[in-house]
PDB file of N, CA, C and O in Angstrom:
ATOM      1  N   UNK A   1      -8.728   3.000  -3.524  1.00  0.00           N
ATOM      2  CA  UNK A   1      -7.504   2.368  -3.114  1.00  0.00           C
ATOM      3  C   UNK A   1      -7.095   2.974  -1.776  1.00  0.00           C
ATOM      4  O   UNK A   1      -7.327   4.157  -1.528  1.00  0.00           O
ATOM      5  N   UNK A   2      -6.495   2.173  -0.930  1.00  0.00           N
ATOM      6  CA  UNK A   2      -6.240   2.834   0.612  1.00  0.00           C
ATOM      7  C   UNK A   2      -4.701   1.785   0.586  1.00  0.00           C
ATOM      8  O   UNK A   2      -4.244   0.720   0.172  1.00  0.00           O
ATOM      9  N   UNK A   3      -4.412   2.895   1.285  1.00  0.00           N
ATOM     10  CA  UNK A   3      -2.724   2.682   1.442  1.00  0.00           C
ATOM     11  C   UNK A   3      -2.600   2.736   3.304  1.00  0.00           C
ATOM     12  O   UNK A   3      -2.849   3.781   3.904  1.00  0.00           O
ATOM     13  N   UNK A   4      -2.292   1.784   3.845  1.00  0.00           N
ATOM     14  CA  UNK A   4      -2.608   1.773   5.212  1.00  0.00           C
ATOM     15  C   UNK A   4      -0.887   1.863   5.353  1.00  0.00           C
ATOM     16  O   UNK A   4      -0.102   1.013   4.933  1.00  0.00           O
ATOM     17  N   UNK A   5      -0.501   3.273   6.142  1.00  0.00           N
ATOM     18  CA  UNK A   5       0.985   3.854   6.260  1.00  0.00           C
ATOM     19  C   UNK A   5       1.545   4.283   7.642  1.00  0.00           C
ATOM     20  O   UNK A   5       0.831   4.475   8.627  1.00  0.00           O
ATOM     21  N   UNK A   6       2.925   4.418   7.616  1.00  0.00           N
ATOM     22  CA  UNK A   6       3.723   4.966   8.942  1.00  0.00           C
ATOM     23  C   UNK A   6       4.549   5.842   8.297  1.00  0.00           C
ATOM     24  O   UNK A   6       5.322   5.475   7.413  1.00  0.00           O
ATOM     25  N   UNK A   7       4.453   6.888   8.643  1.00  0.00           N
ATOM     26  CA  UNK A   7       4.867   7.808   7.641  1.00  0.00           C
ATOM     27  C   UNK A   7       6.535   7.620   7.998  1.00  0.00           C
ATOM     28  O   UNK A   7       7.259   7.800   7.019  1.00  0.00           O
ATOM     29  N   UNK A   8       7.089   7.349   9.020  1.00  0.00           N
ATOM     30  CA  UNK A   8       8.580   6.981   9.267  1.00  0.00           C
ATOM     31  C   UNK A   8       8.818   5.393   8.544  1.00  0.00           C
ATOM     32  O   UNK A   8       9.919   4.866   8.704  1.00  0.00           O
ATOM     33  N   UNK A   9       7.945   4.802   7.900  1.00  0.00           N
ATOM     34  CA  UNK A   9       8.499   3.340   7.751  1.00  0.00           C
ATOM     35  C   UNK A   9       8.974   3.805   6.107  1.00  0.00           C
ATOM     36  O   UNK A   9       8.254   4.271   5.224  1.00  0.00           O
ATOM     37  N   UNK A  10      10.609   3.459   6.065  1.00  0.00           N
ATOM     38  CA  UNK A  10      11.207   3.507   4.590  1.00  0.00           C
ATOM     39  C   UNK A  10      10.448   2.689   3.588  1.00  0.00           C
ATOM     40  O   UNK A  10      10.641   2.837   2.382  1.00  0.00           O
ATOM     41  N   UNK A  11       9.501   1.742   4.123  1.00  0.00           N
ATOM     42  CA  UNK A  11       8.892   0.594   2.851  1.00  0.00           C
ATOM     43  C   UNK A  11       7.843   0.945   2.431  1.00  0.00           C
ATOM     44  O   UNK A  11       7.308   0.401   1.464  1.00  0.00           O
ATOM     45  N   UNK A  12       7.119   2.355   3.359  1.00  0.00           N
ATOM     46  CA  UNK A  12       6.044   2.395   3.340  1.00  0.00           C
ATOM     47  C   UNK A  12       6.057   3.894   2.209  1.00  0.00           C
ATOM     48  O   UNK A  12       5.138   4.290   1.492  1.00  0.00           O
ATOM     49  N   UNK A  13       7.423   4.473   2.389  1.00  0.00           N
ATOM     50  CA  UNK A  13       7.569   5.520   1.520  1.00  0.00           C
ATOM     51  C   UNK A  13       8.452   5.120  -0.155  1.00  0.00           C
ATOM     52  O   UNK A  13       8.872   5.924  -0.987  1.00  0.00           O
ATOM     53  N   UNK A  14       8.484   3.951  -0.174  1.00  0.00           N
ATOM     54  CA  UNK A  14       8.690   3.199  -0.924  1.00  0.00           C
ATOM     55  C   UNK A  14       7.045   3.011  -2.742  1.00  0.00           C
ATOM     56  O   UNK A  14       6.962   3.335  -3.927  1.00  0.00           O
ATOM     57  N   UNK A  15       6.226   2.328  -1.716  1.00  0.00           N
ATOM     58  CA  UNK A  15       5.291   2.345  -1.739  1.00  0.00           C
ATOM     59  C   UNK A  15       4.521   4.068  -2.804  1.00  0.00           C
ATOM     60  O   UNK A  15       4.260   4.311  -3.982  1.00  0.00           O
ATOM     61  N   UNK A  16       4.456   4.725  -1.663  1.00  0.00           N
ATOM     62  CA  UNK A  16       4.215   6.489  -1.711  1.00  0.00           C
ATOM     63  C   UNK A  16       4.866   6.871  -2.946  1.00  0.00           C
ATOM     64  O   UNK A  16       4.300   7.759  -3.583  1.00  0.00           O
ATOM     65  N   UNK A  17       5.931   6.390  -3.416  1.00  0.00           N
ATOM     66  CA  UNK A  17       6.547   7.054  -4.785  1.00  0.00           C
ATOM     67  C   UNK A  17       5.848   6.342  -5.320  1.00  0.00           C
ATOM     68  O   UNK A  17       4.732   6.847  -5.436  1.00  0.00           O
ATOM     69  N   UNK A  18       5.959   4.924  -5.924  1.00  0.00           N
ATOM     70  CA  UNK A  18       5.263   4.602  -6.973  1.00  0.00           C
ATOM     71  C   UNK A  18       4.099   5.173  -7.062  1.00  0.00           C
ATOM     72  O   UNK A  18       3.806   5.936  -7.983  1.00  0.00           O
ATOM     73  N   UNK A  19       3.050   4.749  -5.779  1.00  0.00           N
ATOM     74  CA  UNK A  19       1.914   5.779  -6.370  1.00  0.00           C
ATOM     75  C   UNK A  19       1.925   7.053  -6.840  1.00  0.00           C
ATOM     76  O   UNK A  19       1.065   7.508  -7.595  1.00  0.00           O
ATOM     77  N   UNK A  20       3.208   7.862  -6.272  1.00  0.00           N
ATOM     78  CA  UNK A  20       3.376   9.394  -7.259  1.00  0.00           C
ATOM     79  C   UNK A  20       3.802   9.248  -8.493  1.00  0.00           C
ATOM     80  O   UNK A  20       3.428  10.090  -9.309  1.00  0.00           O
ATOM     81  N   UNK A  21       4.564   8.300  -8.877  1.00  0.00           N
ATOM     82  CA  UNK A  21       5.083   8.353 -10.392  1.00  0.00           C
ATOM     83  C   UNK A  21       4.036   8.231 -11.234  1.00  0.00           C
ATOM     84  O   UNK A  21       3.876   9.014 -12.170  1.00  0.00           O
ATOM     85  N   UNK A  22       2.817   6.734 -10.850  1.00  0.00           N
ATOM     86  CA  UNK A  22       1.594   6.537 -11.724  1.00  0.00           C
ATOM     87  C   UNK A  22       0.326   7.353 -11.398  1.00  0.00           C
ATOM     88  O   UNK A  22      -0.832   7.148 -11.761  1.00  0.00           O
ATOM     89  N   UNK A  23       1.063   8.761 -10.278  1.00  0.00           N
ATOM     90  CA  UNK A  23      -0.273   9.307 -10.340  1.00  0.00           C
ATOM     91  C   UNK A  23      -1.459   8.818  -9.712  1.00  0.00           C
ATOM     92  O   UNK A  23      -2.589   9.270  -9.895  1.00  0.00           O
ATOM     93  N   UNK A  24      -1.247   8.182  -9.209  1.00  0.00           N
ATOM     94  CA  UNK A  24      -2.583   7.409  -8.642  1.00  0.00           C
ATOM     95  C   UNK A  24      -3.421   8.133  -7.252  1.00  0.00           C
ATOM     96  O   UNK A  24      -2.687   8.804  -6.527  1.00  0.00           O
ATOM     97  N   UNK A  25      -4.794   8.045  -6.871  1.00  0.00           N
ATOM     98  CA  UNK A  25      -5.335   8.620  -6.200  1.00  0.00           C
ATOM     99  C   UNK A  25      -5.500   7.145  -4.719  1.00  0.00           C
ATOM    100  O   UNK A  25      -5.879   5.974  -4.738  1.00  0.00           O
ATOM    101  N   UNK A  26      -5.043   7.959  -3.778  1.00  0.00           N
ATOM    102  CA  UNK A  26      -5.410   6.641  -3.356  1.00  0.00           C
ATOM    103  C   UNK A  26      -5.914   7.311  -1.780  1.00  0.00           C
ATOM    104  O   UNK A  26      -5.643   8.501  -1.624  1.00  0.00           O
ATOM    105  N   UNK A  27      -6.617   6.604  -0.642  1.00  0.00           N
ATOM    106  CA  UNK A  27      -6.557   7.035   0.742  1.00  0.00           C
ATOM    107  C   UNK A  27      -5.327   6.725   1.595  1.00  0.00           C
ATOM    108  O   UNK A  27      -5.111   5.517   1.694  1.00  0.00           O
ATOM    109  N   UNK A  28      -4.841   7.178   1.957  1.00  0.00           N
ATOM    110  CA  UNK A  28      -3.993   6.997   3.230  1.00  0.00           C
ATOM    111  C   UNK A  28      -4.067   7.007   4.620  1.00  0.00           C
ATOM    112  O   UNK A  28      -4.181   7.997   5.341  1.00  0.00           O
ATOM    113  N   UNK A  29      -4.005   6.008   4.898  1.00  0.00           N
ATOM    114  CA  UNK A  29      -4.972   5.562   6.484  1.00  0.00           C
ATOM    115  C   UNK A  29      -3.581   5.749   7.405  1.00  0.00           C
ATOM    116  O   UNK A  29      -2.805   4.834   7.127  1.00  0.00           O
ATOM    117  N   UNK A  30      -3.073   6.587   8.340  1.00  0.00           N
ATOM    118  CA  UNK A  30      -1.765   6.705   9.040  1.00  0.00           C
ATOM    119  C   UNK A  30      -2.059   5.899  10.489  1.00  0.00           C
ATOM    120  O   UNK A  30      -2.709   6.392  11.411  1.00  0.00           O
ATOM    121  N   UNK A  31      -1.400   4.449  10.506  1.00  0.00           N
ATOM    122  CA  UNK A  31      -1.345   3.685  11.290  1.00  0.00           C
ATOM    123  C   UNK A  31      -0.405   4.132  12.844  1.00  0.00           C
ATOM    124  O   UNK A  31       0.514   4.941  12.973  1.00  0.00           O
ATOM    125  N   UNK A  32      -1.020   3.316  13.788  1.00  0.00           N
ATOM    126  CA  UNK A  32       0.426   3.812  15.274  1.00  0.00           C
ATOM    127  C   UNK A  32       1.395   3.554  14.989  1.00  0.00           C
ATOM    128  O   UNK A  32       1.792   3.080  13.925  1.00  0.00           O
ATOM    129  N   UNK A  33       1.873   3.794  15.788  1.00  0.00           N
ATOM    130  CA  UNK A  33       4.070   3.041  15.318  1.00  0.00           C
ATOM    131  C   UNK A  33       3.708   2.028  15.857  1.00  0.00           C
ATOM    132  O   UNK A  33       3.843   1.136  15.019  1.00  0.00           O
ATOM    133  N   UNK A  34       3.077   1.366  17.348  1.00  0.00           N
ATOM    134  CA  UNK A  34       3.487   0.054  17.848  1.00  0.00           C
ATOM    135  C   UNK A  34       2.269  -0.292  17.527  1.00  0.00           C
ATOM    136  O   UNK A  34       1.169   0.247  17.650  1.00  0.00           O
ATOM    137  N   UNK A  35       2.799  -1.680  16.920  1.00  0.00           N
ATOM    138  CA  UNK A  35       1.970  -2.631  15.873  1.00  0.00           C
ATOM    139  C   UNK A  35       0.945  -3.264  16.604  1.00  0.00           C
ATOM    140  O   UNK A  35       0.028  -3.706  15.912  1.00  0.00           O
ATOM    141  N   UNK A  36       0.849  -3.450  18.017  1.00  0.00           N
ATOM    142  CA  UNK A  36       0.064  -3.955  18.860  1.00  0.00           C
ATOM    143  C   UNK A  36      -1.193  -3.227  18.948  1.00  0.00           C
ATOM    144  O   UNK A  36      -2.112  -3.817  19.516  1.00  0.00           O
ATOM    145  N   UNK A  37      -1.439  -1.908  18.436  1.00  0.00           N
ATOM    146  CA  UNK A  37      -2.337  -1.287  18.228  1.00  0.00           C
ATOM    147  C   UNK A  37      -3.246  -0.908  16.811  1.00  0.00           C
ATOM    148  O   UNK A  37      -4.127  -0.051  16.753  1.00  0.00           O
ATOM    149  N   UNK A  38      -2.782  -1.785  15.700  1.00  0.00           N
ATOM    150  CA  UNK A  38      -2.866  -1.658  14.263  1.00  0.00           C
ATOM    151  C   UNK A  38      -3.534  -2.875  14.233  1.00  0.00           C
ATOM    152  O   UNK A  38      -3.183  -3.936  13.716  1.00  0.00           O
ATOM    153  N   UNK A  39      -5.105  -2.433  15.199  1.00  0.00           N
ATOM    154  CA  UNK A  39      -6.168  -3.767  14.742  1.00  0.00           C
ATOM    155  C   UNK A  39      -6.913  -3.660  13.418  1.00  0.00           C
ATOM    156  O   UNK A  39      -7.371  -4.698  12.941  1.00  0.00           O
ATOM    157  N   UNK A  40      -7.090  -2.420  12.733  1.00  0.00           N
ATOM    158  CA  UNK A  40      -7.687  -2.857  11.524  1.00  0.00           C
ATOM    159  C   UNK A  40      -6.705  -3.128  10.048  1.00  0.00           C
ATOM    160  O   UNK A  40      -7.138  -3.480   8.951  1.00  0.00           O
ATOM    161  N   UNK A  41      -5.203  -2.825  10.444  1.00  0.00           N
ATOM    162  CA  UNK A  41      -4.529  -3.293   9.576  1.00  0.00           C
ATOM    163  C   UNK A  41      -4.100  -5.210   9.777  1.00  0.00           C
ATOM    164  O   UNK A  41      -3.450  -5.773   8.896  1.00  0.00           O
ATOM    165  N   UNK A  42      -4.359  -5.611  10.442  1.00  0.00           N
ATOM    166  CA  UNK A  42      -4.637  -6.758  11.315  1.00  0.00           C
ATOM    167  C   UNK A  42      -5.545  -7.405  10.543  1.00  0.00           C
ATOM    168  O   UNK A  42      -5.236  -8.440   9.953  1.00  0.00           O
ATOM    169  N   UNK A  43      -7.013  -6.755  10.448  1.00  0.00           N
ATOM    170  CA  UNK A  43      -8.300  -7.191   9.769  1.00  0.00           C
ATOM    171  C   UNK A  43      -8.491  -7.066   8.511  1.00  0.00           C
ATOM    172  O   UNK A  43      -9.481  -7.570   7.981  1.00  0.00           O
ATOM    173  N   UNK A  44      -7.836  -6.570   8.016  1.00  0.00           N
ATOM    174  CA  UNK A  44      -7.376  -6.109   6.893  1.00  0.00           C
ATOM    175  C   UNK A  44      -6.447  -7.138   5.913  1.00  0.00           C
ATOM    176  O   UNK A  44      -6.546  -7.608   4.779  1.00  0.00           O
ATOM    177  N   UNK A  45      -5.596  -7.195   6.910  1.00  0.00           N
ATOM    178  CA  UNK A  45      -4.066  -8.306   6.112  1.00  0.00           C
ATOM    179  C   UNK A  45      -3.615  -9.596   6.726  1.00  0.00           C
ATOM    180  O   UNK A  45      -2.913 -10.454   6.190  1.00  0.00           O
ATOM    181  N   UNK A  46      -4.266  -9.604   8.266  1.00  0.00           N
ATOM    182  CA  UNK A  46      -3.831 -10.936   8.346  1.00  0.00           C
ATOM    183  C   UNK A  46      -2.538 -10.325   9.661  1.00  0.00           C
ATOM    184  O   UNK A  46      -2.317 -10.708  10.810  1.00  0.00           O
ATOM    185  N   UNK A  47      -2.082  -9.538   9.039  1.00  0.00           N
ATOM    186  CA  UNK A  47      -0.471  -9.333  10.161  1.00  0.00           C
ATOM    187  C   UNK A  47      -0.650  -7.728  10.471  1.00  0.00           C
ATOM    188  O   UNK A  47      -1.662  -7.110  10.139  1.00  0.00           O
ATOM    189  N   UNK A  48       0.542  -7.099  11.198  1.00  0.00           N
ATOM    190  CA  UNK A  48       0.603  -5.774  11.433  1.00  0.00           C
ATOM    191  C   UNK A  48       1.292  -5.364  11.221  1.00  0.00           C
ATOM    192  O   UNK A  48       1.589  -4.696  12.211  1.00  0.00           O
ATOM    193  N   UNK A  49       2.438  -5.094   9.966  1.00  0.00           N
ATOM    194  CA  UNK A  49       3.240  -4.867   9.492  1.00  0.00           C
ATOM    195  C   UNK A  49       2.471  -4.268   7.964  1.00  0.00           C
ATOM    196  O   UNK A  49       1.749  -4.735   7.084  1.00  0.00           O
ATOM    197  N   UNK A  50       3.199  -2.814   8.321  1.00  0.00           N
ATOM    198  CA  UNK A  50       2.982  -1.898   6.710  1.00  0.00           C
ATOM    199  C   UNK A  50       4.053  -1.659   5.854  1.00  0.00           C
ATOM    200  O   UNK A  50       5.179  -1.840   6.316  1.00  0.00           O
ATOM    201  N   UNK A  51       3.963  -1.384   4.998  1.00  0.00           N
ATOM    202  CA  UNK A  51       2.446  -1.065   3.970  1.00  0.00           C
ATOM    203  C   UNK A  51       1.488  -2.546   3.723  1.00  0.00           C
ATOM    204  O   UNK A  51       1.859  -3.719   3.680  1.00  0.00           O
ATOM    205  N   UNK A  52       0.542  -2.122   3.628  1.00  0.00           N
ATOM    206  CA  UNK A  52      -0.423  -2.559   3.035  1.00  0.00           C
ATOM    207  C   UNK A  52      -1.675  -1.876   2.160  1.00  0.00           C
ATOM    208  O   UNK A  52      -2.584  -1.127   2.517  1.00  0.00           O
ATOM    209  N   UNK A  53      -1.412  -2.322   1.160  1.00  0.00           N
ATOM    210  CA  UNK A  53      -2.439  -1.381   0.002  1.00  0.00           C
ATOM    211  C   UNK A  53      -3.979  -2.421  -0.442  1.00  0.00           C
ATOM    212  O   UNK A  53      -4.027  -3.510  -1.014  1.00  0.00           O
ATOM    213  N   UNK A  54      -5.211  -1.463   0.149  1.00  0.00           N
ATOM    214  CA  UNK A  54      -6.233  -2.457  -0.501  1.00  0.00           C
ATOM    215  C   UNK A  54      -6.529  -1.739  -1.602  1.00  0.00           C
ATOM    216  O   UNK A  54      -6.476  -0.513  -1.512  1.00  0.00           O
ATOM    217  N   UNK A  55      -6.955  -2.457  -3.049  1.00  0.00           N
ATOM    218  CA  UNK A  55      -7.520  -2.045  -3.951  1.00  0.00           C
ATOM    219  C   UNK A  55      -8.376  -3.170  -4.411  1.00  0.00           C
ATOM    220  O   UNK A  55      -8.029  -4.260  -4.866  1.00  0.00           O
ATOM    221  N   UNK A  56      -9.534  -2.698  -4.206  1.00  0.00           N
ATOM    222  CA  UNK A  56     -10.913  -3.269  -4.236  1.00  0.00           C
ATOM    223  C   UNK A  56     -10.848  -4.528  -3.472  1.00  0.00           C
ATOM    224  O   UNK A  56     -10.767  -4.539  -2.244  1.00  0.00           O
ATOM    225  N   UNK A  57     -10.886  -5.658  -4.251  1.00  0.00           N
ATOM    226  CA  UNK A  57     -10.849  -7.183  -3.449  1.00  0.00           C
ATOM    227  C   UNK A  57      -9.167  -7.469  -3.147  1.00  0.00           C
ATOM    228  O   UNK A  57      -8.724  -8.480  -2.602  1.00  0.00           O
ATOM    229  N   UNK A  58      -8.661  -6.738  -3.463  1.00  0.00           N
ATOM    230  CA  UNK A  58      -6.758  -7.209  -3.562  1.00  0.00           C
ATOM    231  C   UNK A  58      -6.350  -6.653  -2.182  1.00  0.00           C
ATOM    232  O   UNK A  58      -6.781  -5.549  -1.848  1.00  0.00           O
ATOM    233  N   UNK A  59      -5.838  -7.098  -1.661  1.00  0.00           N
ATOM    234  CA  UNK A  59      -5.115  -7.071  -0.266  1.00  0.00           C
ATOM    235  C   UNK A  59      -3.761  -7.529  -0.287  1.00  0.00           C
ATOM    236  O   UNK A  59      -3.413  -8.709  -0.292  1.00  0.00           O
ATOM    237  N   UNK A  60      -3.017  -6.522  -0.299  1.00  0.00           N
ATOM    238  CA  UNK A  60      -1.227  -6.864  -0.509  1.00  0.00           C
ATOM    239  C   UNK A  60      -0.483  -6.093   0.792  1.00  0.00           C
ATOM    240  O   UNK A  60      -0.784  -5.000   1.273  1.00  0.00           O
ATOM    241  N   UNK A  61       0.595  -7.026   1.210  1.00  0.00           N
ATOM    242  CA  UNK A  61       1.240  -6.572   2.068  1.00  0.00           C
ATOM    243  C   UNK A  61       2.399  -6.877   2.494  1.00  0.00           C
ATOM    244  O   UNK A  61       2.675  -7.274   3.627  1.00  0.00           O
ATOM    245  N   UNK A  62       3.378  -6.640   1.284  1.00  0.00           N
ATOM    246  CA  UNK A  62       4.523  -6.492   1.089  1.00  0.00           C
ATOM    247  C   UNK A  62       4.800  -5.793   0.249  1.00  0.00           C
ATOM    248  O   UNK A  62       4.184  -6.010  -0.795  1.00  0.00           O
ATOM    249  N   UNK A  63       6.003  -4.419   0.218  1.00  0.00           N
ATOM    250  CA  UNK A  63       6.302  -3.247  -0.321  1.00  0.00           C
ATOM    251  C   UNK A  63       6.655  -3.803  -1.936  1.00  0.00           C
ATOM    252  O   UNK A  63       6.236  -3.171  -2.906  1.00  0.00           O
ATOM    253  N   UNK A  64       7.218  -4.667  -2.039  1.00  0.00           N
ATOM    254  CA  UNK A  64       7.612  -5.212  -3.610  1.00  0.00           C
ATOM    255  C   UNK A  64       6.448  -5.627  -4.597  1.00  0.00           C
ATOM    256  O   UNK A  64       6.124  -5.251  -5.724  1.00  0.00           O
ATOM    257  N   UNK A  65       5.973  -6.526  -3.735  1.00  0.00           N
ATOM    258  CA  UNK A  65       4.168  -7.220  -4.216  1.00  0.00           C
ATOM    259  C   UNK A  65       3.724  -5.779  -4.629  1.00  0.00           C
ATOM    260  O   UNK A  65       3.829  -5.373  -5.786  1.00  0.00           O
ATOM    261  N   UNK A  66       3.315  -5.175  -3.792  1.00  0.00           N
ATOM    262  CA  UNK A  66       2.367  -3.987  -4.352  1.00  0.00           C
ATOM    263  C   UNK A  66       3.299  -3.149  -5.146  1.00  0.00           C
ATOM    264  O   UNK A  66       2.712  -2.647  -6.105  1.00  0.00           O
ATOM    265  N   UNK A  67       4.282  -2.896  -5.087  1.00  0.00           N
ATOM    266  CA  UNK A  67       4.844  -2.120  -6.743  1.00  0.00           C
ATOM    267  C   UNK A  67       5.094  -2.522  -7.907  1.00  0.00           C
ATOM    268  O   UNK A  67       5.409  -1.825  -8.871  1.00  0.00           O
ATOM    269  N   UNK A  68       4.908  -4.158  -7.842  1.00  0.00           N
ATOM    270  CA  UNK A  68       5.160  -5.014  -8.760  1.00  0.00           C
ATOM    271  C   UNK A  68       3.561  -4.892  -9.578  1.00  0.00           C
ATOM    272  O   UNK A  68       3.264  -4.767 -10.765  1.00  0.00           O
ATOM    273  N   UNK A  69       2.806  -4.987  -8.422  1.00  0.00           N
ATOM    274  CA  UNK A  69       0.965  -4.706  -8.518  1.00  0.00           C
ATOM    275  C   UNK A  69       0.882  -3.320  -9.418  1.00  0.00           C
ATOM    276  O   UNK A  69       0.648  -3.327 -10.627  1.00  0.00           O
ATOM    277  N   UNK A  70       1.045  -2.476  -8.858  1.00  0.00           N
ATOM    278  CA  UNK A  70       0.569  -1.598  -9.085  1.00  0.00           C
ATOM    279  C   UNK A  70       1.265  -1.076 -10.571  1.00  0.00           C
ATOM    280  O   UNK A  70       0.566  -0.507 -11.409  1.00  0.00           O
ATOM    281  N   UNK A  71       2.606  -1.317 -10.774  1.00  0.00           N
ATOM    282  CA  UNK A  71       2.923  -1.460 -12.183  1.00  0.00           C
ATOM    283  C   UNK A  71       2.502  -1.980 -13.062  1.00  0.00           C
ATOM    284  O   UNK A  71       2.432  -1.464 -14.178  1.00  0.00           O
ATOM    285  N   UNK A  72       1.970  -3.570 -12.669  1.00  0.00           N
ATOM    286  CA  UNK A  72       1.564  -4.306 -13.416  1.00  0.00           C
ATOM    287  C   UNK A  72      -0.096  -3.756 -14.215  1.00  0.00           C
ATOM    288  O   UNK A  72      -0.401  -3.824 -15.406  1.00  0.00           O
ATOM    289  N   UNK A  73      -0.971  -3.197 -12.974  1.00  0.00           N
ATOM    290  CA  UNK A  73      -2.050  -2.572 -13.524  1.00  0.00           C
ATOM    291  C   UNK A  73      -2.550  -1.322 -13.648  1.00  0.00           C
ATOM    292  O   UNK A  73      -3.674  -0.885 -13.896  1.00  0.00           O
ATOM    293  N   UNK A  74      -1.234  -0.707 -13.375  1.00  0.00           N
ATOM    294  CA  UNK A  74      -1.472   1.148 -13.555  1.00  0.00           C
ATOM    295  C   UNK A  74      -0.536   1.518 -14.516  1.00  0.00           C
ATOM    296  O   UNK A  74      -0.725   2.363 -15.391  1.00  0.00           O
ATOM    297  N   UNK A  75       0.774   0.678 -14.287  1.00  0.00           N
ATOM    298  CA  UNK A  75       1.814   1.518 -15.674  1.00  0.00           C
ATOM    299  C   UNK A  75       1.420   1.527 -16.708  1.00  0.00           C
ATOM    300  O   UNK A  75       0.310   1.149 -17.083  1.00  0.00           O
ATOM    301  N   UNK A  76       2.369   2.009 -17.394  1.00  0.00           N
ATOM    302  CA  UNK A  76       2.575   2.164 -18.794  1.00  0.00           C
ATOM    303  C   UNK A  76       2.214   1.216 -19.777  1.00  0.00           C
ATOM    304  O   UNK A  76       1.469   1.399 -20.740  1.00  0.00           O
ATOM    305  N   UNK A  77       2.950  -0.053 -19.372  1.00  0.00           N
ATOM    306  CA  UNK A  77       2.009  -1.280 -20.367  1.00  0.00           C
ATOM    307  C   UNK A  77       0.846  -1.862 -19.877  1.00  0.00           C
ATOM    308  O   UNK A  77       0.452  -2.887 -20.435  1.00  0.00           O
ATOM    309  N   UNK A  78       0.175  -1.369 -18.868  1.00  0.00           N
ATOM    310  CA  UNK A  78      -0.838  -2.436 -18.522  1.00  0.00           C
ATOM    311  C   UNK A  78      -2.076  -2.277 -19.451  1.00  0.00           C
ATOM    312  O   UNK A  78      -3.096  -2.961 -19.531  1.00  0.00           O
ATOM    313  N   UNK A  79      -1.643  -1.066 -20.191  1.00  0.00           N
ATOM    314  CA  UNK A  79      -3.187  -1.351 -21.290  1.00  0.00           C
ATOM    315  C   UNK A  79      -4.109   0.084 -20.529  1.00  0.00           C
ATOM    316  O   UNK A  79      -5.137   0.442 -21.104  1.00  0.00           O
ATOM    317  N   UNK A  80      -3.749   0.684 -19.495  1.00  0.00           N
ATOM    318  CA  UNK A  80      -4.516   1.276 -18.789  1.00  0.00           C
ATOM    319  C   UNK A  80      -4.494   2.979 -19.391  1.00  0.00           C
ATOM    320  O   UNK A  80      -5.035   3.977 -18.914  1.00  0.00           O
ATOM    321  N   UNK A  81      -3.871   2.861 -20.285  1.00  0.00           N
ATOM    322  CA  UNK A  81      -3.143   3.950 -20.396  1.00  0.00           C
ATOM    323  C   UNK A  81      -4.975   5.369 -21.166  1.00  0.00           C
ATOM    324  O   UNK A  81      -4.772   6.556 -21.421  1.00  0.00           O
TER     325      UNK A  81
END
């Protein structure tokens, strides 16, 4: 799992907790601040705006989507336990 981040973006530390609550192992790829330079988050998602979390074929990139995601298949009920 790779977490493509700005360590100043509030959505992106948003993000960063959930993965601490479920524990999760993930990479963290630390993107530029100006987005004009965030070509492989670009190739990646389509836009240049983070977070964006890949896990395996899943490509999400909006802070809600992926905590909604990542609850859905790491929490507590997903069976994963």
């Amino acid at each position: 799992m790779k977490l493509y981040n700005l360590e100043s973006c509030p959505f992106c530390a948003m993000v960063r907790k959930k993965l601490a609550d479920l524990a999760l192992k993930y990479v963290r790829i630390e993107v530029p601040p100006a987005r004009t330079f965030r070509e492989e988050v670009f190739k990646v998602s389509g836009q240049y705006t983070v977070p964006v979390l890949v896990d395996g074929e899943t490509v999400l990139a909006d802070e809600y989507e992926i905590i909604a995601y990542l609850e859905a298949r790491y929490g507590k009920n997903s069976g994963k336990e």
